[in-house]
PQR file of N, CA, C, O and H, with PARSE charges and radii, in Angstrom:
ATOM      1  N   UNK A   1       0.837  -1.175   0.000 -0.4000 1.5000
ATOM      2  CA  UNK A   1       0.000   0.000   0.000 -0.0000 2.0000
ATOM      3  C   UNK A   1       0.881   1.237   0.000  0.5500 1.7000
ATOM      4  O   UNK A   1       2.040   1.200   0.415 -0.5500 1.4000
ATOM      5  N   UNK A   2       0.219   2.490  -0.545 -0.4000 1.5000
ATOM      6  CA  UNK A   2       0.956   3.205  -0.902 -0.0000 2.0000
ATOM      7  C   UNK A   2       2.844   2.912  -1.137  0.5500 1.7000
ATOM      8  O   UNK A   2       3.924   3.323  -0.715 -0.5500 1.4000
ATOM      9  H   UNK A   2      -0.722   2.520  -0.882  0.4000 1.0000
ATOM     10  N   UNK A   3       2.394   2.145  -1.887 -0.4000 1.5000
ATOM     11  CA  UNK A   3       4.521   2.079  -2.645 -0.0000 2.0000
ATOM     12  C   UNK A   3       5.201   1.266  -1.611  0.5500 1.7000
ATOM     13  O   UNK A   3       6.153   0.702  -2.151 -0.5500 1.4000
ATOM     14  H   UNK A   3       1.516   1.811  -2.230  0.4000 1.0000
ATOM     15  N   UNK A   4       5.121   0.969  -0.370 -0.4000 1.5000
ATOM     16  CA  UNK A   4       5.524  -0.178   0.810 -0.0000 2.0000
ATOM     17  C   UNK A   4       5.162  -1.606   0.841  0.5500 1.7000
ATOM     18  O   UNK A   4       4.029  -2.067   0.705 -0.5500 1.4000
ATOM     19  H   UNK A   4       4.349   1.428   0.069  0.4000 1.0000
ATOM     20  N   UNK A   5       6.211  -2.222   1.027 -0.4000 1.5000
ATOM     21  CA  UNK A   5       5.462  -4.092   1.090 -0.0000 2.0000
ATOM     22  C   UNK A   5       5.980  -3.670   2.819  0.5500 1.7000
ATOM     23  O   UNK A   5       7.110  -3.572   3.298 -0.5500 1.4000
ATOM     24  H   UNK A   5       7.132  -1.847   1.137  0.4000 1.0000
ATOM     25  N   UNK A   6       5.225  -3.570   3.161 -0.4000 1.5000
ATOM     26  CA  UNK A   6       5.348  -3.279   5.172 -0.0000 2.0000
ATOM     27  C   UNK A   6       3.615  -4.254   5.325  0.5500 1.7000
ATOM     28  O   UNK A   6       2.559  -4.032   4.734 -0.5500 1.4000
ATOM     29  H   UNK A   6       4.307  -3.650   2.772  0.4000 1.0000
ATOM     30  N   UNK A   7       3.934  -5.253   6.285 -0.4000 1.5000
ATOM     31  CA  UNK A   7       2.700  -5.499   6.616 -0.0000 2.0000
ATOM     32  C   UNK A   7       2.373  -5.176   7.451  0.5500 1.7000
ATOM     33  O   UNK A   7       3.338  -5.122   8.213 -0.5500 1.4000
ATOM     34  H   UNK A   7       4.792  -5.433   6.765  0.4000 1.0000
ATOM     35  N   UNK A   8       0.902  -4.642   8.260 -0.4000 1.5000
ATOM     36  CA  UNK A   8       0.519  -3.803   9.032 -0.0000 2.0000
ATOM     37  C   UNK A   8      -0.927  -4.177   9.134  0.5500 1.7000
ATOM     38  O   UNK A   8      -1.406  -4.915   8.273 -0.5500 1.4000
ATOM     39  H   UNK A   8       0.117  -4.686   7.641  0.4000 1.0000
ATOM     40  N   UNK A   9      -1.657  -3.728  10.118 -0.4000 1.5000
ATOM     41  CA  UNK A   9      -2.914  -3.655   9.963 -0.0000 2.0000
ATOM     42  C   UNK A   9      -4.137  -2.377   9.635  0.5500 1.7000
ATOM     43  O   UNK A   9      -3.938  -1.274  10.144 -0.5500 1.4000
ATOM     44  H   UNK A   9      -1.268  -3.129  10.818  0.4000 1.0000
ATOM     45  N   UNK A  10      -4.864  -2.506   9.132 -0.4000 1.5000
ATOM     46  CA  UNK A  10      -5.822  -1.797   8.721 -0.0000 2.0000
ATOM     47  C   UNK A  10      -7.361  -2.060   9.250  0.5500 1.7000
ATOM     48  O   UNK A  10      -7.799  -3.208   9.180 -0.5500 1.4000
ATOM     49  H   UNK A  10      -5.026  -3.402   8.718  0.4000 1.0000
ATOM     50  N   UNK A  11      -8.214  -0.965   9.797 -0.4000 1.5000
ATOM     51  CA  UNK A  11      -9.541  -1.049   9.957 -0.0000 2.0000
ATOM     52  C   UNK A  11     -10.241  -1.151   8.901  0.5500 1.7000
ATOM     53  O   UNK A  11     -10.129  -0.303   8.015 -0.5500 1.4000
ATOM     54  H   UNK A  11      -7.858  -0.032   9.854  0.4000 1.0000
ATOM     55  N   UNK A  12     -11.196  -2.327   8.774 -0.4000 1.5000
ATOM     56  CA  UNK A  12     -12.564  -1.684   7.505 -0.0000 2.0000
ATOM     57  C   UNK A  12     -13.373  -1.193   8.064  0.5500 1.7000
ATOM     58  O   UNK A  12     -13.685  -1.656   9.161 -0.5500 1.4000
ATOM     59  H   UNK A  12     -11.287  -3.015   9.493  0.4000 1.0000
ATOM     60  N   UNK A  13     -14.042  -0.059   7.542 -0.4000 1.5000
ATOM     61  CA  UNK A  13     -15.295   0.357   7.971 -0.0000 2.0000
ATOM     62  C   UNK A  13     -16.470   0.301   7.697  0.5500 1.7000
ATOM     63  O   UNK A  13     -17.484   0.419   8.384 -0.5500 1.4000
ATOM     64  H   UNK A  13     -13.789   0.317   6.650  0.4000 1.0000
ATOM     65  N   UNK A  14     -16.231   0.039   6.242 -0.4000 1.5000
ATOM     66  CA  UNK A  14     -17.342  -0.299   5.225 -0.0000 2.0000
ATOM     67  C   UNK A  14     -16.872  -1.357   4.286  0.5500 1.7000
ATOM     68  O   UNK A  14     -15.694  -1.602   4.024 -0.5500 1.4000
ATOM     69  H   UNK A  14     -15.407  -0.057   5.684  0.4000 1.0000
ATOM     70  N   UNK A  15     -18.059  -2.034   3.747 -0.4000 1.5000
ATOM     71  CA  UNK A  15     -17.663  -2.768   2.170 -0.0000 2.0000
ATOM     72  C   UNK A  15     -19.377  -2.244   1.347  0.5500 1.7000
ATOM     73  O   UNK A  15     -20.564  -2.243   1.674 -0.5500 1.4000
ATOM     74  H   UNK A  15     -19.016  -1.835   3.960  0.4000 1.0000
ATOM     75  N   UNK A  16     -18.599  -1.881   0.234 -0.4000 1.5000
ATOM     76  CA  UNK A  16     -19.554  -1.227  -0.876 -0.0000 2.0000
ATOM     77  C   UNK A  16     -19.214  -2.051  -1.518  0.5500 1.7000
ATOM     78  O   UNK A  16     -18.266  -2.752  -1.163 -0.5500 1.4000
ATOM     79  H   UNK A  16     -17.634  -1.881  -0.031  0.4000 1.0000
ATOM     80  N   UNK A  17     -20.001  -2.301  -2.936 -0.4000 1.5000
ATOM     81  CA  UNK A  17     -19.913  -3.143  -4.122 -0.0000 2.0000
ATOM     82  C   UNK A  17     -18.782  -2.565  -4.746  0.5500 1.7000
ATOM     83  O   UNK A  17     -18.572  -1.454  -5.232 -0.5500 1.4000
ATOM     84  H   UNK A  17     -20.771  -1.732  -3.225  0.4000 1.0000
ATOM     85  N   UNK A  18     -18.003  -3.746  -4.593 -0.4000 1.5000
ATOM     86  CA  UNK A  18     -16.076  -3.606  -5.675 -0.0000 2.0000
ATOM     87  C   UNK A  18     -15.250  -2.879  -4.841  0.5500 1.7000
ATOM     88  O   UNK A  18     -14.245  -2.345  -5.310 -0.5500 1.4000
ATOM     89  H   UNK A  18     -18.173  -4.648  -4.198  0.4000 1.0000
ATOM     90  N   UNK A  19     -15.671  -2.733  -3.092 -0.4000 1.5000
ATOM     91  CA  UNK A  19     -14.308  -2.145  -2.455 -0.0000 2.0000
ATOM     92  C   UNK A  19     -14.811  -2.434  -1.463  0.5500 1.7000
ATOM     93  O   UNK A  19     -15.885  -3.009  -1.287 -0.5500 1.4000
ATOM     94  H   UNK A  19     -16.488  -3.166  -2.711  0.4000 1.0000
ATOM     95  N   UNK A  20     -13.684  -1.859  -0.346 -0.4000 1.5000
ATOM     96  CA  UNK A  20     -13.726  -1.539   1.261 -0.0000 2.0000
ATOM     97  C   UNK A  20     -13.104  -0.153   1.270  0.5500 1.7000
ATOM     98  O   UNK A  20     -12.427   0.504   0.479 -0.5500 1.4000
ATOM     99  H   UNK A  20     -12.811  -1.393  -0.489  0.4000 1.0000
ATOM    100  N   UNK A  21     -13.825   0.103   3.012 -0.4000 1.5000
ATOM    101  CA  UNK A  21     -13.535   1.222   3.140 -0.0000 2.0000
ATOM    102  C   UNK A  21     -12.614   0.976   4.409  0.5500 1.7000
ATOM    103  O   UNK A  21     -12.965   0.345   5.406 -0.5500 1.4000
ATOM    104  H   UNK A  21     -14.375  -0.430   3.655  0.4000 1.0000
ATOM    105  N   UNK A  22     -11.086   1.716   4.165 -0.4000 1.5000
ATOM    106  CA  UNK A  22     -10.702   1.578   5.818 -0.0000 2.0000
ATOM    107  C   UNK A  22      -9.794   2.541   6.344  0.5500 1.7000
ATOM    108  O   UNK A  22      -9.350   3.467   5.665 -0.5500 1.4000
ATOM    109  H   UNK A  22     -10.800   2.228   3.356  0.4000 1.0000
ATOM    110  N   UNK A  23      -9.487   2.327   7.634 -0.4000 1.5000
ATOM    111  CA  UNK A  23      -8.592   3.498   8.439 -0.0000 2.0000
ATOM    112  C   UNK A  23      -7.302   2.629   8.325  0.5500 1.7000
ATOM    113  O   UNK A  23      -7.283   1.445   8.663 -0.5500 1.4000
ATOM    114  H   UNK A  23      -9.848   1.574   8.185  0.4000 1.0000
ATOM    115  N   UNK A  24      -5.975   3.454   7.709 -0.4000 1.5000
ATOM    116  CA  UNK A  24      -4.753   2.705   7.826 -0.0000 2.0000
ATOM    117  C   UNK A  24      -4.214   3.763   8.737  0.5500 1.7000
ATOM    118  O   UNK A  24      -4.152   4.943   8.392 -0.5500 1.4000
ATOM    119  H   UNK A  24      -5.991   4.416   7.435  0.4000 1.0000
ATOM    120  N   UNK A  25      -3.769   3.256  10.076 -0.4000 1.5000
ATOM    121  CA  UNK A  25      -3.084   4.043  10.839 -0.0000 2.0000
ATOM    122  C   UNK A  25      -1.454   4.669  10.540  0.5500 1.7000
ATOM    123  O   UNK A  25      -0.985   5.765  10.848 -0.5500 1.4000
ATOM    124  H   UNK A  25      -3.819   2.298  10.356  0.4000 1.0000
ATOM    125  N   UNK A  26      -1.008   3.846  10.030 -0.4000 1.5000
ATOM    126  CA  UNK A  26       0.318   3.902   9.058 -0.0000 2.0000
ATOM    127  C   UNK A  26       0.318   5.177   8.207  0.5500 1.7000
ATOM    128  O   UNK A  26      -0.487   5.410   7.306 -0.5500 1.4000
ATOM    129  H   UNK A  26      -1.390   2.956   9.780  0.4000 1.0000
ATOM    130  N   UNK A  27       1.315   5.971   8.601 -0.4000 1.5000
ATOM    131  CA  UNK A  27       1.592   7.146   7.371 -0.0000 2.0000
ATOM    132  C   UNK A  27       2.808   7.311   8.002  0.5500 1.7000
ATOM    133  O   UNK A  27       3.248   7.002   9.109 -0.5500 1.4000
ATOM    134  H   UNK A  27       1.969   5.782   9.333  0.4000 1.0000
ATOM    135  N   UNK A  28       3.444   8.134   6.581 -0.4000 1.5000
ATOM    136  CA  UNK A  28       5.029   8.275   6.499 -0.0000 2.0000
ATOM    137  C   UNK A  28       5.502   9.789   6.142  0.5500 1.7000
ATOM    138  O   UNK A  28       5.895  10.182   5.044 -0.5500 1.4000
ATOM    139  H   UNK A  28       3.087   8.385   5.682  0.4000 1.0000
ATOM    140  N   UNK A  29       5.385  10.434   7.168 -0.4000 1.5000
ATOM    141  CA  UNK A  29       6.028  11.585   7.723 -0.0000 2.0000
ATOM    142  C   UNK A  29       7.070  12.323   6.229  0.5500 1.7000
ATOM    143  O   UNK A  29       6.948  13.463   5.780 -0.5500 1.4000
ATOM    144  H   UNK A  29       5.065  10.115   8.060  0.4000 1.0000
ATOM    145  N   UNK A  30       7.777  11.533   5.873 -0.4000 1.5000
ATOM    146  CA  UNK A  30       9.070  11.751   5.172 -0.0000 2.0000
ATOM    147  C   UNK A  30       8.617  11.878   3.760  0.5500 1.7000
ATOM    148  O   UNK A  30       9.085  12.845   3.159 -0.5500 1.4000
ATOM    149  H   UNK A  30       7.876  10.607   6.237  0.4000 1.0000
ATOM    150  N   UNK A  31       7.839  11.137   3.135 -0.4000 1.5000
ATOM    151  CA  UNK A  31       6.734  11.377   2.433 -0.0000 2.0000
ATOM    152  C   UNK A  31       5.791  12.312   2.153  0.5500 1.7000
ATOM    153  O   UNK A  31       5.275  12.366   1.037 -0.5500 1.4000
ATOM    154  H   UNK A  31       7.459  10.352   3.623  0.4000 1.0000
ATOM    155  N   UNK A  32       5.477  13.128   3.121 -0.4000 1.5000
ATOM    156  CA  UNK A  32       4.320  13.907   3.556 -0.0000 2.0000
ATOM    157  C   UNK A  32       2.956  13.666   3.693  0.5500 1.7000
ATOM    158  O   UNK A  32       2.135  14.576   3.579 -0.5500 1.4000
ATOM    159  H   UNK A  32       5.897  13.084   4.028  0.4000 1.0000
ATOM    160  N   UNK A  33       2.532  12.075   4.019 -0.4000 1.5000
ATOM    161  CA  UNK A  33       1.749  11.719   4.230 -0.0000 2.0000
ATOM    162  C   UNK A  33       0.745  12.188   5.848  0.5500 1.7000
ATOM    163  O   UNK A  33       1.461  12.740   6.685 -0.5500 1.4000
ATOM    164  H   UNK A  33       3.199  11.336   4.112  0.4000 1.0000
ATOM    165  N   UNK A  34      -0.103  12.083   6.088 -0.4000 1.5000
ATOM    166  CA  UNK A  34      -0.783  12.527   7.315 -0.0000 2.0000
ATOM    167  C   UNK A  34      -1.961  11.370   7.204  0.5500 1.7000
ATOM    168  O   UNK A  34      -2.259  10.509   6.377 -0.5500 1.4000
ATOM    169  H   UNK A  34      -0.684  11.635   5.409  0.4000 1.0000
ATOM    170  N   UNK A  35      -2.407  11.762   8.328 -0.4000 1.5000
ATOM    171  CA  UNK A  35      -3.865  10.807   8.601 -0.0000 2.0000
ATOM    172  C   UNK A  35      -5.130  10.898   7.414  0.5500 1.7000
ATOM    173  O   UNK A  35      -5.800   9.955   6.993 -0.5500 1.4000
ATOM    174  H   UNK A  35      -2.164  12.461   9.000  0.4000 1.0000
ATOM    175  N   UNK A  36      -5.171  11.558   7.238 -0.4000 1.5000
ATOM    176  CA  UNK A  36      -5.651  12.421   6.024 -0.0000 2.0000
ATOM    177  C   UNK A  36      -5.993  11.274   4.750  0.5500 1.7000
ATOM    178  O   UNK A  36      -6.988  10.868   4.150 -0.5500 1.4000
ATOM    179  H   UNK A  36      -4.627  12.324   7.580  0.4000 1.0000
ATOM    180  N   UNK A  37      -4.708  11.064   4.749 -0.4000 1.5000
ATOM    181  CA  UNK A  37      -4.534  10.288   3.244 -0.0000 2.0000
ATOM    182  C   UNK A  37      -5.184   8.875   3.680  0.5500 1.7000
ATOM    183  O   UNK A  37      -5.649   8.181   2.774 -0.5500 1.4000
ATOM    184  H   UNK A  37      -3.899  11.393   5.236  0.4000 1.0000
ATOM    185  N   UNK A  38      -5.226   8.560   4.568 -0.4000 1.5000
ATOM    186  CA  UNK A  38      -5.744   6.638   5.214 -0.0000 2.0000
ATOM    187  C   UNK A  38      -6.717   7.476   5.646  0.5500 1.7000
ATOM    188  O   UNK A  38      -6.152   7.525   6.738 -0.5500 1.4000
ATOM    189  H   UNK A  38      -4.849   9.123   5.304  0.4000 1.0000
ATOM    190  N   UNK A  39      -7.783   8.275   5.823 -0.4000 1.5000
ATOM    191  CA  UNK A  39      -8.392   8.281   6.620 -0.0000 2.0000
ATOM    192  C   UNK A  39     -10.298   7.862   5.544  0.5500 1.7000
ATOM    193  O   UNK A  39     -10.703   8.705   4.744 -0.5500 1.4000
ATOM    194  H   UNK A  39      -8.242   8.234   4.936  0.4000 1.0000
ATOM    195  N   UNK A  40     -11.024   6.681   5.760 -0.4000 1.5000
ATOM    196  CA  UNK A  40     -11.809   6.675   4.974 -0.0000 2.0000
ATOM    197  C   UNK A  40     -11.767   6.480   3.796  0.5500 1.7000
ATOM    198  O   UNK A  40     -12.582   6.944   2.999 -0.5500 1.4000
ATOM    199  H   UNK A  40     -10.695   5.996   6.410  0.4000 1.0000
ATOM    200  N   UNK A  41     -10.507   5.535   3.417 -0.4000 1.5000
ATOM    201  CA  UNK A  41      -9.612   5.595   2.194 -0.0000 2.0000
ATOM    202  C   UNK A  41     -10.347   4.189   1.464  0.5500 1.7000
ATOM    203  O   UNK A  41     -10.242   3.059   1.941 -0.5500 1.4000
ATOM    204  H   UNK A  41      -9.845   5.158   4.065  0.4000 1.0000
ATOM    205  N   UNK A  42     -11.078   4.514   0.256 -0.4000 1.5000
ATOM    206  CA  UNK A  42     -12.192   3.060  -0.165 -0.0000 2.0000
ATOM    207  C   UNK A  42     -10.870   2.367  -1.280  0.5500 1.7000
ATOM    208  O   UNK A  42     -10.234   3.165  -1.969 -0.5500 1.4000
ATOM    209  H   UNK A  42     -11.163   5.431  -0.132  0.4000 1.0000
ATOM    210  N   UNK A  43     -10.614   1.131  -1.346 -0.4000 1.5000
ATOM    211  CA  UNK A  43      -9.879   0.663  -2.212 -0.0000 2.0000
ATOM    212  C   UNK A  43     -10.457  -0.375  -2.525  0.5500 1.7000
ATOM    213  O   UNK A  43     -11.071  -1.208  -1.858 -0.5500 1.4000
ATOM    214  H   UNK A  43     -11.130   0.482  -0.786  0.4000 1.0000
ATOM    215  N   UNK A  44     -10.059  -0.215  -4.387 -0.4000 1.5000
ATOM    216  CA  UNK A  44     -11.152  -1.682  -4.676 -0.0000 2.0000
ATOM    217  C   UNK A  44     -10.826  -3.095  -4.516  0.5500 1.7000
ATOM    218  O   UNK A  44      -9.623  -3.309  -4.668 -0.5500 1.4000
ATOM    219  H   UNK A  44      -9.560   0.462  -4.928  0.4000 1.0000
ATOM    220  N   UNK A  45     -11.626  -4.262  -4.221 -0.4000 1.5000
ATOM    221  CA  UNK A  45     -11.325  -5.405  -4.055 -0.0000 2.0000
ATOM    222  C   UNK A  45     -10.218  -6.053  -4.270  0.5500 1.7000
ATOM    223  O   UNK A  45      -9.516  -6.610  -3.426 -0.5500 1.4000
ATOM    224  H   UNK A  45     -12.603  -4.089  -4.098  0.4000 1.0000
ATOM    225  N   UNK A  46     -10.015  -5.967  -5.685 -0.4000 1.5000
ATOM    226  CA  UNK A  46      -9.205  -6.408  -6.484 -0.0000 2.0000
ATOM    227  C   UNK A  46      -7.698  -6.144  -5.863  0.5500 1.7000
ATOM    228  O   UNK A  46      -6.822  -6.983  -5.660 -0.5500 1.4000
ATOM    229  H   UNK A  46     -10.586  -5.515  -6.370  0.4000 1.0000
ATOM    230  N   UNK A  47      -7.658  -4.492  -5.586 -0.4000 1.5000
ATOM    231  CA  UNK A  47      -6.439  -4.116  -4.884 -0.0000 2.0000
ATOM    232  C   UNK A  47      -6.231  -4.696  -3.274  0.5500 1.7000
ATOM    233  O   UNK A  47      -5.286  -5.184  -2.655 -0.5500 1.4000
ATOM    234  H   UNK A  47      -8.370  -3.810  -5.752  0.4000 1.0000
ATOM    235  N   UNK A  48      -7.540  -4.386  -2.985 -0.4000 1.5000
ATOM    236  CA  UNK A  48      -7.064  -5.319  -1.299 -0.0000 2.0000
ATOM    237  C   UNK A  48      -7.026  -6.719  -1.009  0.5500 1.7000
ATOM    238  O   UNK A  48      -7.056  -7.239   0.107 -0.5500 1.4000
ATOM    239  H   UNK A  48      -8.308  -3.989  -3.488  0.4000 1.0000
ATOM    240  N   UNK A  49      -6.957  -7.261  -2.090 -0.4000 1.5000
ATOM    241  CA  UNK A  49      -6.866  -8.569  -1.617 -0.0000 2.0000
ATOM    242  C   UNK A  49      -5.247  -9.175  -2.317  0.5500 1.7000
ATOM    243  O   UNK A  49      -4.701 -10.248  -2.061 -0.5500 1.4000
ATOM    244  H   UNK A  49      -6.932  -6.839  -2.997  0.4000 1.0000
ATOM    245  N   UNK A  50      -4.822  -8.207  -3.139 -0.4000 1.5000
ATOM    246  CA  UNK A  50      -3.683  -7.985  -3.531 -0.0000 2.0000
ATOM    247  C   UNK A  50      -2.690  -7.549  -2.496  0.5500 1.7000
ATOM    248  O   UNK A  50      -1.595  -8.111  -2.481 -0.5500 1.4000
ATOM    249  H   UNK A  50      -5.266  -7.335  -3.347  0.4000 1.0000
ATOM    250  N   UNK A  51      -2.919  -6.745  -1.758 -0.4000 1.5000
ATOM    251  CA  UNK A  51      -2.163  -6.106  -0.698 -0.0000 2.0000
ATOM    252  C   UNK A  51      -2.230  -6.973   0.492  0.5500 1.7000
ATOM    253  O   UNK A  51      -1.310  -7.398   1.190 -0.5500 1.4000
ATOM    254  H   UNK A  51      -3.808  -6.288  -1.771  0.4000 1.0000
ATOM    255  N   UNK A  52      -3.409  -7.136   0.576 -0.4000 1.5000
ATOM    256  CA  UNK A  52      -3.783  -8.454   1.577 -0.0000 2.0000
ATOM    257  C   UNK A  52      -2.932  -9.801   1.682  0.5500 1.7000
ATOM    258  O   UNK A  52      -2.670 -10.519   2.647 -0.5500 1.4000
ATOM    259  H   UNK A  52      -4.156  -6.791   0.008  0.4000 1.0000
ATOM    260  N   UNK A  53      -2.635  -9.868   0.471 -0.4000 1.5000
ATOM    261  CA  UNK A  53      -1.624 -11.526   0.434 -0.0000 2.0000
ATOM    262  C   UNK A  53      -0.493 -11.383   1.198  0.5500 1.7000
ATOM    263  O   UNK A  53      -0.017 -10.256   1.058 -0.5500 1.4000
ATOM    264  H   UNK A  53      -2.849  -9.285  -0.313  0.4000 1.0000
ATOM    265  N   UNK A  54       0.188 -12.157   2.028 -0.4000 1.5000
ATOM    266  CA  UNK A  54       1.447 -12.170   2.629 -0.0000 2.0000
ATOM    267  C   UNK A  54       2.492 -13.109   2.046  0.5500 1.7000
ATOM    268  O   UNK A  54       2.100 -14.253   1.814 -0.5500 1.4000
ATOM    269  H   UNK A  54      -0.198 -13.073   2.141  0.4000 1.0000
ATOM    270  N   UNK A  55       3.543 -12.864   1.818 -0.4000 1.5000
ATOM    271  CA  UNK A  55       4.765 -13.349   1.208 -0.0000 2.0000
ATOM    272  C   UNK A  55       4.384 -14.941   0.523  0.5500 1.7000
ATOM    273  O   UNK A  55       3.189 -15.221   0.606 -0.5500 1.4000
ATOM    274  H   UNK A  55       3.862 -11.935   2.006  0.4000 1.0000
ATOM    275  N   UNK A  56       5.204 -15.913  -0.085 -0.4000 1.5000
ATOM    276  CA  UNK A  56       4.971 -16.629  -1.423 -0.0000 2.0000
ATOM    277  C   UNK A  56       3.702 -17.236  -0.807  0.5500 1.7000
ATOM    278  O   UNK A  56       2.619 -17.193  -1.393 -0.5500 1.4000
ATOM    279  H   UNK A  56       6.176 -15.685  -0.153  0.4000 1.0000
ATOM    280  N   UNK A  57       3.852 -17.728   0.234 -0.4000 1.5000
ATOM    281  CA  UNK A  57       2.494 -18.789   0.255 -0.0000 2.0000
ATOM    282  C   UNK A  57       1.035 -17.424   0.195  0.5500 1.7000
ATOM    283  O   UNK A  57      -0.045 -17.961   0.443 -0.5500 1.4000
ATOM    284  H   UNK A  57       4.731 -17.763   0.709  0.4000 1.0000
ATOM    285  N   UNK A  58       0.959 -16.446   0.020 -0.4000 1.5000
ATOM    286  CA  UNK A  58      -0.149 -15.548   0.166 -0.0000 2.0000
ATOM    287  C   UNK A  58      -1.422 -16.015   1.299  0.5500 1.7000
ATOM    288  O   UNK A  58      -2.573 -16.403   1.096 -0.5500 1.4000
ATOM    289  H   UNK A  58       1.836 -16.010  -0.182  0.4000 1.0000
ATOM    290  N   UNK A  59      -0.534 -15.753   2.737 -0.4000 1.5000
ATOM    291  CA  UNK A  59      -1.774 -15.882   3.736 -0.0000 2.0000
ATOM    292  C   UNK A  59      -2.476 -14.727   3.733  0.5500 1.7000
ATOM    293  O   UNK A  59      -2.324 -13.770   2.974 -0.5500 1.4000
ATOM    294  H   UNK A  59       0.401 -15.438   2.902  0.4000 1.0000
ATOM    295  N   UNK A  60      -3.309 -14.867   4.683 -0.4000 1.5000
ATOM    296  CA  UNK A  60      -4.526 -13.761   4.761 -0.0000 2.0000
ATOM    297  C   UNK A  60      -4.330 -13.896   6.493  0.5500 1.7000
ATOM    298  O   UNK A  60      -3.994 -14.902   7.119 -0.5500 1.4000
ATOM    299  H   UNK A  60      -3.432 -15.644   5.299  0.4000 1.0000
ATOM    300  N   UNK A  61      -4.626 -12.668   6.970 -0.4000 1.5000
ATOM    301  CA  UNK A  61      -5.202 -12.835   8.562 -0.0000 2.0000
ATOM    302  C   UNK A  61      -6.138 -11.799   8.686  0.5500 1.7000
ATOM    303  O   UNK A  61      -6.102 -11.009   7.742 -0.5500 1.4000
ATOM    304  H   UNK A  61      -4.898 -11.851   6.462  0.4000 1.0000
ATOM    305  N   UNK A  62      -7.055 -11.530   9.650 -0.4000 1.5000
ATOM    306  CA  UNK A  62      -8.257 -10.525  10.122 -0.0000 2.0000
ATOM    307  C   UNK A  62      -8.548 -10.711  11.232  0.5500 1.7000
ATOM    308  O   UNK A  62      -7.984 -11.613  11.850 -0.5500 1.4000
ATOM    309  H   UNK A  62      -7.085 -12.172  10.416  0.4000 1.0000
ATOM    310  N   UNK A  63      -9.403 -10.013  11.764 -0.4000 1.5000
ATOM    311  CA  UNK A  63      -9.880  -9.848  13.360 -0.0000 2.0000
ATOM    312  C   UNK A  63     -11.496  -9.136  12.941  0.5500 1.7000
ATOM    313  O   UNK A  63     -11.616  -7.956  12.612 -0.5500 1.4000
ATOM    314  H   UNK A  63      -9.862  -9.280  11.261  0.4000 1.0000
ATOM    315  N   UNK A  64     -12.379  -9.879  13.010 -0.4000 1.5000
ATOM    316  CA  UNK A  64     -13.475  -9.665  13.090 -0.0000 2.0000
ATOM    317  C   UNK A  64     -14.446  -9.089  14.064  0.5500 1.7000
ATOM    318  O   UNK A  64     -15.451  -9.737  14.357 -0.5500 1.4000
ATOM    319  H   UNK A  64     -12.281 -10.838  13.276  0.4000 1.0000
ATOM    320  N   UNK A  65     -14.211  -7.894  14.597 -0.4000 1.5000
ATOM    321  CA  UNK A  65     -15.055  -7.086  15.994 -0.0000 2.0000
ATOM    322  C   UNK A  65     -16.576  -7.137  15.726  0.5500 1.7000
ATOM    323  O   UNK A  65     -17.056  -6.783  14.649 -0.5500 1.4000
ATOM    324  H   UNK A  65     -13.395  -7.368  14.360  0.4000 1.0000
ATOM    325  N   UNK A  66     -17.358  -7.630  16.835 -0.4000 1.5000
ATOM    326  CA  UNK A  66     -18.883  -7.000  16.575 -0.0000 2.0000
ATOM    327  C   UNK A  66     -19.060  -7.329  17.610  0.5500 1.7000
ATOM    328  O   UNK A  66     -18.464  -8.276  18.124 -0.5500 1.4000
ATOM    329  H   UNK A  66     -16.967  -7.918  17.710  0.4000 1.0000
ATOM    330  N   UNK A  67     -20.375  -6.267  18.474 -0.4000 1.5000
ATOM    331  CA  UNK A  67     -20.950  -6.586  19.451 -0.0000 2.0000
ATOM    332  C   UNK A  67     -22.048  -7.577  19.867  0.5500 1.7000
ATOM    333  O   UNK A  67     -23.034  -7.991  19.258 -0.5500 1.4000
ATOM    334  H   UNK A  67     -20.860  -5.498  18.056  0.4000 1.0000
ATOM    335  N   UNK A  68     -21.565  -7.826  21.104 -0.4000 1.5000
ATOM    336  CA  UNK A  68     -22.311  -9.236  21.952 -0.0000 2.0000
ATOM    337  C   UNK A  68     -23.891  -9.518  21.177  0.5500 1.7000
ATOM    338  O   UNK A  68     -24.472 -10.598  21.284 -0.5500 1.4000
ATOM    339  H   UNK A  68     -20.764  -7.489  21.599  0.4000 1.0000
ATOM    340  N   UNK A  69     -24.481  -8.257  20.337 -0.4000 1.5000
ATOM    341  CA  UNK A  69     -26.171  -8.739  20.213 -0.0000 2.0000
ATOM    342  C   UNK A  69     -25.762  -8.900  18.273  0.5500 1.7000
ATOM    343  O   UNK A  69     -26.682  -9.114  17.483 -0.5500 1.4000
ATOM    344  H   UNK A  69     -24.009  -7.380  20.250  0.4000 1.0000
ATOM    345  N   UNK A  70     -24.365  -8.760  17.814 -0.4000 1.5000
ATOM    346  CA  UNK A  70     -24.367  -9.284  16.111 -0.0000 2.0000
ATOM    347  C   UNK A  70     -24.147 -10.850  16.031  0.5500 1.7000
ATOM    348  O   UNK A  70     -24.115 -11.413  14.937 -0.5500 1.4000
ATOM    349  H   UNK A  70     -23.618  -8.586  18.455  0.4000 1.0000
TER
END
């Protein structure tokens, strides 16, 4: 994501048809990046599940939050 193979985590906030929406806490100062740029940032499927893959074997991991009555 943005030009980095850094793995990290990311919030979704939403999924719309052909993306997600999420908060990447990650920004790079040196760059001139700010919160700004991750903040509500929708990327399409295709790309996050691309970014999503982890090294040759392409794992996946997530953390699924919802409250006690979902």
């Amino acid at each position: 994501m943005l030009g980095f193979a850094v793995p990290h985590w990311v919030l979704c906030h939403a999924a719309v048809p052909g993306a997600v929406v999420i908060e990447d806490p990650w920004t790079n100062d040196t760059t001139g990046d700010t919160w700004v740029d991750a903040h509500l940032l929708p990327v399409p499927d295709s790309a996050f599940d691309e970014m999503s893959a982890m090294e040759k074997d392409r794992y996946r991991a997530a953390v699924n939050i919802r409250t006690p009555q979902e």
